[in-house]
DOFITOR-797904 format. One record per residue (C-alpha): residue number from 1; residue in one letter; chain; x, y, z. Coordinates in nm, 3 decimals. Layout:
N
   k r c    east   north      up
 NUM a A       X       Y       Z
...
END
This chain:
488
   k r c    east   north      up
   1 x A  -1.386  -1.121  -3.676
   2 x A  -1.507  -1.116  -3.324
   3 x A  -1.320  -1.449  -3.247
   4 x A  -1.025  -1.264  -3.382
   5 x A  -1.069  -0.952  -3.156
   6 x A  -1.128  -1.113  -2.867
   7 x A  -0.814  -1.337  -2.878
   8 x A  -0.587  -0.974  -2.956
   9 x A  -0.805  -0.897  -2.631
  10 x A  -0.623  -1.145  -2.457
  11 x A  -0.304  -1.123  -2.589
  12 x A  -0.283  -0.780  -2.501
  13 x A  -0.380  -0.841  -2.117
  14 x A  -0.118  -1.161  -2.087
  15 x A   0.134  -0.916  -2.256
  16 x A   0.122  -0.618  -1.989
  17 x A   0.114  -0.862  -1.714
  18 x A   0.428  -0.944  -1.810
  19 x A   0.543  -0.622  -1.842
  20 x A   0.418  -0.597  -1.512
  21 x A   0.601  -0.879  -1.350
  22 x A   0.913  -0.817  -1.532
  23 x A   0.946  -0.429  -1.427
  24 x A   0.827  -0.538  -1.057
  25 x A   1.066  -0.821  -1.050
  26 x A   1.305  -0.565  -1.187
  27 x A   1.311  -0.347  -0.938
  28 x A   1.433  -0.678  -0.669
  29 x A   1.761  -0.709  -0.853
  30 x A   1.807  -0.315  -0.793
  31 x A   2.114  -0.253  -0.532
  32 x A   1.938  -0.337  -0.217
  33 x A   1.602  -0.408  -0.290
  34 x A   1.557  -0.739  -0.202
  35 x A   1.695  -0.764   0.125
  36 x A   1.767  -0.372   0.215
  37 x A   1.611  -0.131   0.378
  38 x A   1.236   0.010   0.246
  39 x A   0.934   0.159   0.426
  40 x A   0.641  -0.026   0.525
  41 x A   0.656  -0.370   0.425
  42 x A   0.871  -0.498   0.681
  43 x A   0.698  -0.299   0.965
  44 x A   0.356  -0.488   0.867
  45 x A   0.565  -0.840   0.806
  46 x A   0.671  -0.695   1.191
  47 x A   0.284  -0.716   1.287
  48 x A   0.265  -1.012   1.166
  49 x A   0.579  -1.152   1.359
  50 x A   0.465  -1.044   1.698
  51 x A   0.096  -1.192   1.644
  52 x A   0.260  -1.526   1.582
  53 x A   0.455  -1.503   1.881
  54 x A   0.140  -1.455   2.092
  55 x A   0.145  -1.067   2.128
  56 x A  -0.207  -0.889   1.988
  57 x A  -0.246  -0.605   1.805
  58 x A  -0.409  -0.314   1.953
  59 x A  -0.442  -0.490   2.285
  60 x A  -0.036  -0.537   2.273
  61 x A   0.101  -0.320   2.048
  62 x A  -0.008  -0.017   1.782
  63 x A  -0.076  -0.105   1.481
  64 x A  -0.262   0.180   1.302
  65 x A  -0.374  -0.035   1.001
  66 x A  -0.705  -0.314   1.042
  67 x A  -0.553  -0.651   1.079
  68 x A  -0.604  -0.810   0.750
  69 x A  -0.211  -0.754   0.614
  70 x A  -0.025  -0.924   0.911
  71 x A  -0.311  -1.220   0.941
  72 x A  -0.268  -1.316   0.523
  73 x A   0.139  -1.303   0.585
  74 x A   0.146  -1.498   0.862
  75 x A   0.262  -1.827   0.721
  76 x A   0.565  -1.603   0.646
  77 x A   0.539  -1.502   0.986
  78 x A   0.590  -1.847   1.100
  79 x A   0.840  -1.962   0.817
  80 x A   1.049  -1.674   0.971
  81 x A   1.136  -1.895   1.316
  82 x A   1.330  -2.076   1.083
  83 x A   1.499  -1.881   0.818
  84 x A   1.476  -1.538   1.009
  85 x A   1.278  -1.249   0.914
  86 x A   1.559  -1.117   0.679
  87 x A   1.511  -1.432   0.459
  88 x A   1.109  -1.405   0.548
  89 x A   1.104  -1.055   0.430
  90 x A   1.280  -1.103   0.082
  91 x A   1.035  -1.385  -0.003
  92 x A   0.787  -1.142   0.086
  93 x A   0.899  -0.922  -0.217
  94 x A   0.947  -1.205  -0.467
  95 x A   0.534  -1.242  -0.415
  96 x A   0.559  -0.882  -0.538
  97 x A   0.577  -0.990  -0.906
  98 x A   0.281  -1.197  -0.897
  99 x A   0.104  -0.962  -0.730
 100 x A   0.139  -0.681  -0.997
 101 x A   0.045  -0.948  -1.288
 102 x A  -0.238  -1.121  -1.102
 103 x A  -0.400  -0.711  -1.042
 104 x A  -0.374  -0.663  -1.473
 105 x A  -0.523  -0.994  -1.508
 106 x A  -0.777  -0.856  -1.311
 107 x A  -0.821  -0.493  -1.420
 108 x A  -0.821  -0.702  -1.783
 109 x A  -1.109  -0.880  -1.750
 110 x A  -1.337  -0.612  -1.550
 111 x A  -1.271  -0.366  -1.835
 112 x A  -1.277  -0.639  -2.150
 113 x A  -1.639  -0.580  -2.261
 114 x A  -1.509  -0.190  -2.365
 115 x A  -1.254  -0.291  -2.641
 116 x A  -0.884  -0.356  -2.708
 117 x A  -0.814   0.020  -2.661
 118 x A  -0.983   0.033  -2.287
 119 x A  -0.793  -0.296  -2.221
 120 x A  -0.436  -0.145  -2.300
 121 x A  -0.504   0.164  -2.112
 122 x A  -0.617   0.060  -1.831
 123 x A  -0.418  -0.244  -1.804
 124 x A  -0.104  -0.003  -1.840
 125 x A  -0.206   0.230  -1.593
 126 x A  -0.231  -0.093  -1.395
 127 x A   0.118  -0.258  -1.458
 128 x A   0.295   0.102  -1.468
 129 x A   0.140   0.395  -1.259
 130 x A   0.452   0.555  -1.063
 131 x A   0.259   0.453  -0.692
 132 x A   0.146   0.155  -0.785
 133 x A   0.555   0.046  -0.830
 134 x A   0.668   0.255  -0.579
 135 x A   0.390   0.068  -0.335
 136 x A   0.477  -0.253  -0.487
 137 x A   0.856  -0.197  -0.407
 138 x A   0.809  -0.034  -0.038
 139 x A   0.445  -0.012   0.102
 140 x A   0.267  -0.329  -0.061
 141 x A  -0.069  -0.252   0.134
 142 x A  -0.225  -0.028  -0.150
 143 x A  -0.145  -0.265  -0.399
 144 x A  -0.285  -0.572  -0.201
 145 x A  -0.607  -0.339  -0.149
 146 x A  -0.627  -0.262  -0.521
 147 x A  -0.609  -0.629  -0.623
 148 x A  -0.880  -0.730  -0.373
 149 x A  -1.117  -0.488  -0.521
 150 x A  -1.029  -0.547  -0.848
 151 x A  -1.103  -0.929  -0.740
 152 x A  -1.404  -0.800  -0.630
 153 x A  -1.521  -0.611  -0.890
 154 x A  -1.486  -0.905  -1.144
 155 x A  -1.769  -1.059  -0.986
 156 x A  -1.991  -0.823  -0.888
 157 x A  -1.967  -0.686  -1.212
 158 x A  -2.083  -0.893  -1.506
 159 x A  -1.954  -0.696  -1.793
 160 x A  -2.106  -0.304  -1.762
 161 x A  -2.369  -0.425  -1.524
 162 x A  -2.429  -0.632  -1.217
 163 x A  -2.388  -1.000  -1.215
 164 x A  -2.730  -1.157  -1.222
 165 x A  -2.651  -1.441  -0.947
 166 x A  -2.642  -1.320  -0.589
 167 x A  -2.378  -1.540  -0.487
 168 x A  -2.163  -1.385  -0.714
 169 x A  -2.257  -1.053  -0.577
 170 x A  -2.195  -1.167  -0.191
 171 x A  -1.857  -1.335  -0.292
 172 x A  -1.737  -1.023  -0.460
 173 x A  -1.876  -0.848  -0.130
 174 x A  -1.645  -1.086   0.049
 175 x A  -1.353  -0.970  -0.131
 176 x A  -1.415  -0.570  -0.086
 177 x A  -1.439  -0.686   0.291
 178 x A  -1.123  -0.804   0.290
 179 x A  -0.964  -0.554   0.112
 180 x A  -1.105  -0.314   0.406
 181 x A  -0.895  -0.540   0.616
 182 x A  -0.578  -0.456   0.488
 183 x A  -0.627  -0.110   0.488
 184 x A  -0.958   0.140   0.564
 185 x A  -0.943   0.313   0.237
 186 x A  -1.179  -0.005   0.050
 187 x A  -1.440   0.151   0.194
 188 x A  -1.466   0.416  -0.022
 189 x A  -1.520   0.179  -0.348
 190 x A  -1.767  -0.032  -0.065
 191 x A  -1.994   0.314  -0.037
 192 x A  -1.988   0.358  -0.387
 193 x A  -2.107   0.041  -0.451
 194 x A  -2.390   0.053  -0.192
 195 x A  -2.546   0.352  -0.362
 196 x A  -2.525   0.158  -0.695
 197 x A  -2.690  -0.105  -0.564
 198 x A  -2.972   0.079  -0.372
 199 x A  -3.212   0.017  -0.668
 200 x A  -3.284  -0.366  -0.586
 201 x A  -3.210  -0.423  -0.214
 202 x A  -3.303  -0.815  -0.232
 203 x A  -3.082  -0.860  -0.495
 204 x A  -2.793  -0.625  -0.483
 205 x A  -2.771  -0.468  -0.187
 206 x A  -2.874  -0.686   0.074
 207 x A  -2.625  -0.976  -0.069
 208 x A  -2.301  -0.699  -0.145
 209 x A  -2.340  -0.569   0.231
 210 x A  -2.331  -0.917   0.367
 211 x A  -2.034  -1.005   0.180
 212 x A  -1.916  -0.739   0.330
 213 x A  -1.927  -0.775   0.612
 214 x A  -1.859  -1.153   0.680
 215 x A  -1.543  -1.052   0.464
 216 x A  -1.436  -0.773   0.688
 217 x A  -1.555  -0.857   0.994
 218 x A  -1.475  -1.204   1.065
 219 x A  -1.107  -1.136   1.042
 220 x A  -1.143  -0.849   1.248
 221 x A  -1.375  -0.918   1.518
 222 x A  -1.139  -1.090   1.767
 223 x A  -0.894  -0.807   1.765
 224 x A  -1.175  -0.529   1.851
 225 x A  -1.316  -0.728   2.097
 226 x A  -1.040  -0.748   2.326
 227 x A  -0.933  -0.413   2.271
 228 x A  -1.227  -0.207   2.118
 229 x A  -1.082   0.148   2.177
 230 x A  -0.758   0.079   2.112
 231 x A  -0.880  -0.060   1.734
 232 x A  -1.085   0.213   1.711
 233 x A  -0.802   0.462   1.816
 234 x A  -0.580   0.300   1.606
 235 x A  -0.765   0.219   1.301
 236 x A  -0.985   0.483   1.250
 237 x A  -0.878   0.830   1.463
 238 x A  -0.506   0.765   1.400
 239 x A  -0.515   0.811   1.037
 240 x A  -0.702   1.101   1.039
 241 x A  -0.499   1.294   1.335
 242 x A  -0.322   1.600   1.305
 243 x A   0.097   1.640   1.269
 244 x A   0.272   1.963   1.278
 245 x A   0.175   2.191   0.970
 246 x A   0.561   2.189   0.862
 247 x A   0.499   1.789   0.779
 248 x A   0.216   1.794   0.590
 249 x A   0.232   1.743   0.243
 250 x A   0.083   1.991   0.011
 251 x A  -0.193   1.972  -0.230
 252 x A   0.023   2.014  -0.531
 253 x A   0.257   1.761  -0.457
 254 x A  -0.016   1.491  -0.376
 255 x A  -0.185   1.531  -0.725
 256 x A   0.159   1.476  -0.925
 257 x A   0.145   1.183  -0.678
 258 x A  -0.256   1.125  -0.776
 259 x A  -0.146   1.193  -1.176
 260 x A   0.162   1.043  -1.222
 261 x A   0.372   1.365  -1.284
 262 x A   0.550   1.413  -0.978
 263 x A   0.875   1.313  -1.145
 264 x A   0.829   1.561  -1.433
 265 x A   0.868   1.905  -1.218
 266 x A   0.646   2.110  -0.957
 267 x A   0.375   2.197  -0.870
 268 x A   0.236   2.353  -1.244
 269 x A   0.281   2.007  -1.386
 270 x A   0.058   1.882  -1.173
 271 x A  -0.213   2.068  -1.184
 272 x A  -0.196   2.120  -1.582
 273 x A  -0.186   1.707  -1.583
 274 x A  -0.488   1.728  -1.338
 275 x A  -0.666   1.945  -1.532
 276 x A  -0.633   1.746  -1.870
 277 x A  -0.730   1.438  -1.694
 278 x A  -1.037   1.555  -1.602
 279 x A  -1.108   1.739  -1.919
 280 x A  -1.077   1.348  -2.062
 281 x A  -1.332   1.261  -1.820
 282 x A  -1.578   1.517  -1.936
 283 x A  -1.517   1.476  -2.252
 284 x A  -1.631   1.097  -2.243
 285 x A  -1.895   1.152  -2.020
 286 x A  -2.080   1.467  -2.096
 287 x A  -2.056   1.532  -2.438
 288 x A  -2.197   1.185  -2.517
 289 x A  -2.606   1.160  -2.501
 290 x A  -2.506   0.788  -2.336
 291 x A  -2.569   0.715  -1.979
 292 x A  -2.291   0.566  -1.811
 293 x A  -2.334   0.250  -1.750
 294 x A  -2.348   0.077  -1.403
 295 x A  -1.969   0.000  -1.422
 296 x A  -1.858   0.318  -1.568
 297 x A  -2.019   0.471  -1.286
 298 x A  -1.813   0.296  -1.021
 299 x A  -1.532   0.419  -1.229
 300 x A  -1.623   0.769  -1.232
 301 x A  -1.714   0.765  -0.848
 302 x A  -1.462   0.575  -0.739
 303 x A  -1.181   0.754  -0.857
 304 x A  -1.309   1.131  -0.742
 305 x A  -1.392   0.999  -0.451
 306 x A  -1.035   0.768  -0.370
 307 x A  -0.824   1.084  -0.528
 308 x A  -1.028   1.330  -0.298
 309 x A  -0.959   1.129  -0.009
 310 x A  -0.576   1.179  -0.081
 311 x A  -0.603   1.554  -0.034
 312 x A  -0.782   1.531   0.344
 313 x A  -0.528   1.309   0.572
 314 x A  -0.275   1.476   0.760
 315 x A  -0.050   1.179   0.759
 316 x A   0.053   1.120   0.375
 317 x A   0.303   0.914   0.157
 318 x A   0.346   0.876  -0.166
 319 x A   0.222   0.524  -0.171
 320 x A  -0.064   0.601  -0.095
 321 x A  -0.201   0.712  -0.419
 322 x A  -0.135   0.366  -0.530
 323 x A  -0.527   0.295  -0.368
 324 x A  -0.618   0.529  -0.666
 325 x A  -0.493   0.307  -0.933
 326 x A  -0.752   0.047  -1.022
 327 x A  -1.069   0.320  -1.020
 328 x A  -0.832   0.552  -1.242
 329 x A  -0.686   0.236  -1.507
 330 x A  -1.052   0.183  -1.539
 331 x A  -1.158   0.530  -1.572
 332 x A  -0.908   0.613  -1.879
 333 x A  -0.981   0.332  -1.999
 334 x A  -1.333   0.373  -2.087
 335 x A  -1.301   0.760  -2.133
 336 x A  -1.037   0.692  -2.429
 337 x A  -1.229   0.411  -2.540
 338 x A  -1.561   0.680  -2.559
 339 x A  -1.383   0.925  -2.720
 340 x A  -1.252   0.715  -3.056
 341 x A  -1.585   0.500  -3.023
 342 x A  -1.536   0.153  -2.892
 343 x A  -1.414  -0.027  -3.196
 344 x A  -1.147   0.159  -3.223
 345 x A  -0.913   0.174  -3.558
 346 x A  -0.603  -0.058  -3.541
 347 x A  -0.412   0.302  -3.576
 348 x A  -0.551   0.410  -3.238
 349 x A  -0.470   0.071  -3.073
 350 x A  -0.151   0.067  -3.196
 351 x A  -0.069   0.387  -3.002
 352 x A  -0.165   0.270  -2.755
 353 x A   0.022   0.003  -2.724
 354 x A   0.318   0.170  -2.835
 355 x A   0.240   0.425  -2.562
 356 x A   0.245   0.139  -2.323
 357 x A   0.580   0.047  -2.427
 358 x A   0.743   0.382  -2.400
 359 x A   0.586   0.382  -2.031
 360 x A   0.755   0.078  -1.978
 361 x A   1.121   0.140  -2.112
 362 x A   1.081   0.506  -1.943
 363 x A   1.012   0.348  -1.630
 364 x A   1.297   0.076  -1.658
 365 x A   1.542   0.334  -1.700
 366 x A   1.414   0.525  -1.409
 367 x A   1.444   0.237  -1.212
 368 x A   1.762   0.128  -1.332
 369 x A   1.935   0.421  -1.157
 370 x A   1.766   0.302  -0.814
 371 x A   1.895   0.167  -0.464
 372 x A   1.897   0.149  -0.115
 373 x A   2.131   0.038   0.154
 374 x A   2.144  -0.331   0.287
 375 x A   2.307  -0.308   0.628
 376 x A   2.308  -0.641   0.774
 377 x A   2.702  -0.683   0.782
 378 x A   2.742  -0.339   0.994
 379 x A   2.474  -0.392   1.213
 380 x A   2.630  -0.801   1.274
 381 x A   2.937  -0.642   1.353
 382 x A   2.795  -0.415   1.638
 383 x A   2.488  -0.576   1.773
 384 x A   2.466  -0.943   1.919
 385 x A   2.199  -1.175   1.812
 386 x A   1.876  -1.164   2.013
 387 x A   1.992  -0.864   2.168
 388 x A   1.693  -0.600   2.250
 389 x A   1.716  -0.346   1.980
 390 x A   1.535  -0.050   1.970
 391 x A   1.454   0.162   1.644
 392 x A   1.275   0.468   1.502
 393 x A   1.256   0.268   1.152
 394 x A   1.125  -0.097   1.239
 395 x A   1.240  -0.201   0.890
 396 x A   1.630  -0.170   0.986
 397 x A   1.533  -0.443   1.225
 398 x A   1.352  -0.634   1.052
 399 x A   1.615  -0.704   0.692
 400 x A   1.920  -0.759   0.984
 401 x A   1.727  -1.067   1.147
 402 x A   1.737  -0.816   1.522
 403 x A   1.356  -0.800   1.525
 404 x A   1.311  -1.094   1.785
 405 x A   1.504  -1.097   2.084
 406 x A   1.528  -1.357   2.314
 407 x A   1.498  -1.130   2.617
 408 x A   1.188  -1.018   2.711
 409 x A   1.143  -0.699   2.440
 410 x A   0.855  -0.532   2.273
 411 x A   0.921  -0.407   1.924
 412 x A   0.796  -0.121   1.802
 413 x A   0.577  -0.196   1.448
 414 x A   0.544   0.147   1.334
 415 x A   0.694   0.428   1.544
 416 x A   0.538   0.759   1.398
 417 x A   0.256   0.582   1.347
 418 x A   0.237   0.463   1.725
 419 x A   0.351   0.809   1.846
 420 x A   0.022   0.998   1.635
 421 x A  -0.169   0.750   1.746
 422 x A  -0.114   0.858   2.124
 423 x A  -0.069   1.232   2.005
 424 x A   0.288   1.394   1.872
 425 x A   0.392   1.545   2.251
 426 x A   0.115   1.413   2.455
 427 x A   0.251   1.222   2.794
 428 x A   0.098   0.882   2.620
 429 x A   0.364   0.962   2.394
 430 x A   0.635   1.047   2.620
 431 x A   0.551   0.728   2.838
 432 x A   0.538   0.486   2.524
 433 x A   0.851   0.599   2.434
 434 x A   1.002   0.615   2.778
 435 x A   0.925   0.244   2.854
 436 x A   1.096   0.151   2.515
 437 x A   1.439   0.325   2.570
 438 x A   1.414   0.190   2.900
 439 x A   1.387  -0.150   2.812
 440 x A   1.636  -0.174   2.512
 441 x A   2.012  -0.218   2.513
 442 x A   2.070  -0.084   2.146
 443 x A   1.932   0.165   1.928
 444 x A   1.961   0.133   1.544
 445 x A   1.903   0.424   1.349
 446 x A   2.000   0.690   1.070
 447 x A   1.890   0.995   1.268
 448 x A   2.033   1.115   1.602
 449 x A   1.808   1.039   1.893
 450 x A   1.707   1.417   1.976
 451 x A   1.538   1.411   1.670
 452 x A   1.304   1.091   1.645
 453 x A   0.950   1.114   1.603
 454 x A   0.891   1.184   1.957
 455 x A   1.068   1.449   2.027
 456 x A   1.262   1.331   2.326
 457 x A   1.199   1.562   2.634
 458 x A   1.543   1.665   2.823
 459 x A   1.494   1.412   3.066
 460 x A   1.498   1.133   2.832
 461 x A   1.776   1.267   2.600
 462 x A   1.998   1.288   2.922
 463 x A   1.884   0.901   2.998
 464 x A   1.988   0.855   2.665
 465 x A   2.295   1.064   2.679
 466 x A   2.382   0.897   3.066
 467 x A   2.321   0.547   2.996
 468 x A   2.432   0.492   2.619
 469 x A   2.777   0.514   2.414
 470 x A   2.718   0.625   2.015
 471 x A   2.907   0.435   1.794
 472 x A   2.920   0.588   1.377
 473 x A   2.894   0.275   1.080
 474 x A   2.850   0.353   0.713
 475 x A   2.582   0.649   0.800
 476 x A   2.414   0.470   1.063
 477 x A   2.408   0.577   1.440
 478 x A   2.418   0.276   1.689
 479 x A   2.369   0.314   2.050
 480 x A   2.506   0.053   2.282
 481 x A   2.418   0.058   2.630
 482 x A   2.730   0.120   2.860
 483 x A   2.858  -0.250   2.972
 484 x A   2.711  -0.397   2.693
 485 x A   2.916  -0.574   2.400
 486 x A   2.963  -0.359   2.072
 487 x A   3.021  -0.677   1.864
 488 x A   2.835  -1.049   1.799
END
């Protein structure tokens, strides 16, 4: 009987990774998706362009994200002197797919020792949380966090409690290292695993923290050493700095991001949703006489602690939430699985499962309806090869192959992000984005130039306004400076 339930165990995880791959791959063949224009994943394929071309983060250029994402895509990087960062950029995606299956593998085998039921939920929540796509499709870096920690949690943990061999412990440390590489957030699930491990210091600790940081600071070392303040500006104050209070994004609307419900209506639906899930929670975990168990206490810490953390920042996307969706898979998970006792009735899994399907088909017909613009054939027919092209959205550059110039030209990696970094209206600001207008002979964008991230003082929107004609294509806005061709 056991033999039988763990092989449904496993049938169950291979079966939502597929669902997994197949919606991610799903949404590539979406109008635009594959080599159109979305948010961050071609600014950070950017980073990664410019270090392989010799030019340094921090030191050269802001990048207000550690290192990690731009140094494990550089072979991309590289491939793209070839077959152009358009090309570069869509084979990016295609890893996409993988990516989401490889993280429910993952999230599969941390959560296995709780039961079928705990496997299904939290390997759904996995393959179809609403941020987790939406970062798989446009941001990428939460996801590529959430699969390092999940890779890391598979071997510190040794079903509910720590692995018993050290090296396991340090090589799981290794992998939450890395995941701080890609993006500061890990270090939330890091701290929470430091307190857990504060019991046995020679065992636990002392090996977790030195995976640690070999994992996180090896990579990252060089870059802070020749520019320390800059990384530290960049990495750590940057992310935490304040935008005008009509930008930020309110409370409400970041937990239907942090619950899922944000498509379902306003503000009331999230907060009903937020209160049920933690009514689950407590439920589970108080009612029960039973102590959590080493695991389930990651679970429950990590997820307050990564959802709180989406309700501080000033500077918020949707994606973000994404970095929520391993602690809160494996937090259902085990709260359902609590609730109907682990050996659950094949009525209760089968819900599940069905509930897993309906999650599926719902999102497949949500995404079915989806696209964005691919607008390499305007931008061909304005702006020469290699010409220096500047733009307030990196990625327009980036799917058009107009990224690298052959002139002497410093691309901007992530314009709002560089501008907070110096301080929205401070003169670093204003001379950053002087320098760049200066230097550029087009401008690619979707938003008139008075109203980039800046905003442009009067003297530089007269520059603009002296030393640039405006030309209108299919909703974009192209600037050409005067004497310069309007055509390949």
């Amino acid at each position: 009987m056991q033999r039988e339930s763990a092989r449904s165990t496993t049938f169950f995880i291979w079966v939502i990774a597929v669902l997994a791959a197949a919606i991610t791959f799903y949404q590539l063949t979406r109008p635009g998706f594959l080599f159109g224009i979305t948010p961050d994943i071609a600014a950070w394929l950017g980073g990664s362009i410019r270090l392989v071309h010799g030019s340094m983060p921090y030191r050269d250029f802001d990048l207000v994200q550690p290192p990690g994402f731009p140094l494990l895509v550089s072979p991309l990087a590289f491939l793209s002197e070839w077959i152009g960062t358009r090309d570069a950029l869509a084979l990016l995606r295609l890893c996409t797919p993988v990516l989401a299956a490889a993280s429910v593998l993952l999230i599969g085998r941390v959560i296995r020792p709780h039961g079928r039921l705990a496997v299904i939920v939290a390997c759904g929540v996995m393959a179809l949380y609403p941020a987790q796509l939406y970062a798989l499709r446009s941001g990428l870096l939460e996801s590529v966090v959430a699969f390092f920690c999940l890779a890391g949690a598979a071997l510190v943990f040794d079903g509910d409690s720590f692995a018993v061999s050290g090296r396991r412990i340090l090589s799981g440390g290794i992998l939450f290292g890395i995941a701080g590489t890609v993006k500061a957030p890990a270090i939330v699930p890091v701290l929470v695993l430091c307190v857990l491990c504060l019991p046995d210091i020679r065992r636990r600790l002392l090996p977790f923290v030195t995976g640690v940081v070999a994992g996180f600071g090896i990579p990252t070392l060089p870059f802070f050493v020749m520019a320390p303040g800059s990384f530290i500006r960049d990495v750590l104050i940057t992310p935490l700095s304040s935008i005008p209070a009509g930008d930020r994004v309110s409370i409400p609307v970041r937990l239907g991001d942090i619950t899922g419900t944000s498509a379902f209506g306003g503000s009331s639906v999230s907060i009903i949703a937020t209160v049920v899930l933690v009514a689950i929670v407590l439920a589970a975990f108080v009612l029960p006489r039973r102590r959590p168990s080493p695991l389930e206490w990651f679970a429950i810490a990590a997820t307050l602690l990564s959802a709180i953390a989406q309700l501080g920042p000033s500077y918020y996307f949707a994606n973000y939430t994404a970095f929520v969706t391993p602690f809160l898979g494996l937090l259902l998970g085990m709260s359902i699985a609590r609730l109907v006792n682990q050996r659950a009735p094949r009525l209760v899994v089968g819900i599940a499962a069905v509930g897993v399907a309906i999650l599926f088909t719902h999102q497949a017909l949500a995404i079915d309806g989806s696209a964005t613009s691919d607008i390499a054939g305007v931008v061909d027919a304005v702006i020469p090869a290699g010409a220096c092209v500047l733009s307030d959205a990196p990625s327009k550059l980036v799917t058009t192959n107009r990224f690298v110039a052959t002139t002497r030209c410093n691309a901007l990696i992530d314009p709002e992000g560089a501008t907070l970094s110096y301080g929205y209206g401070s003169l670093g600001a204003e001379r950053l984005w002087t320098g760049m207008v200066e230097q550029c002979d087009y401008m690619l964008t979707s938003t008139p130039f008075a109203h980039w991230y800046i905003p442009p003082d009067a003297r530089l929107r007269a520059y603009v306004a002296a030393n640039f004609q405006l030309m209108h294509s299919a909703g974009l806005l192209l600037y050409v400076r005067n004497g310069f061709p309007s055509s390949a």
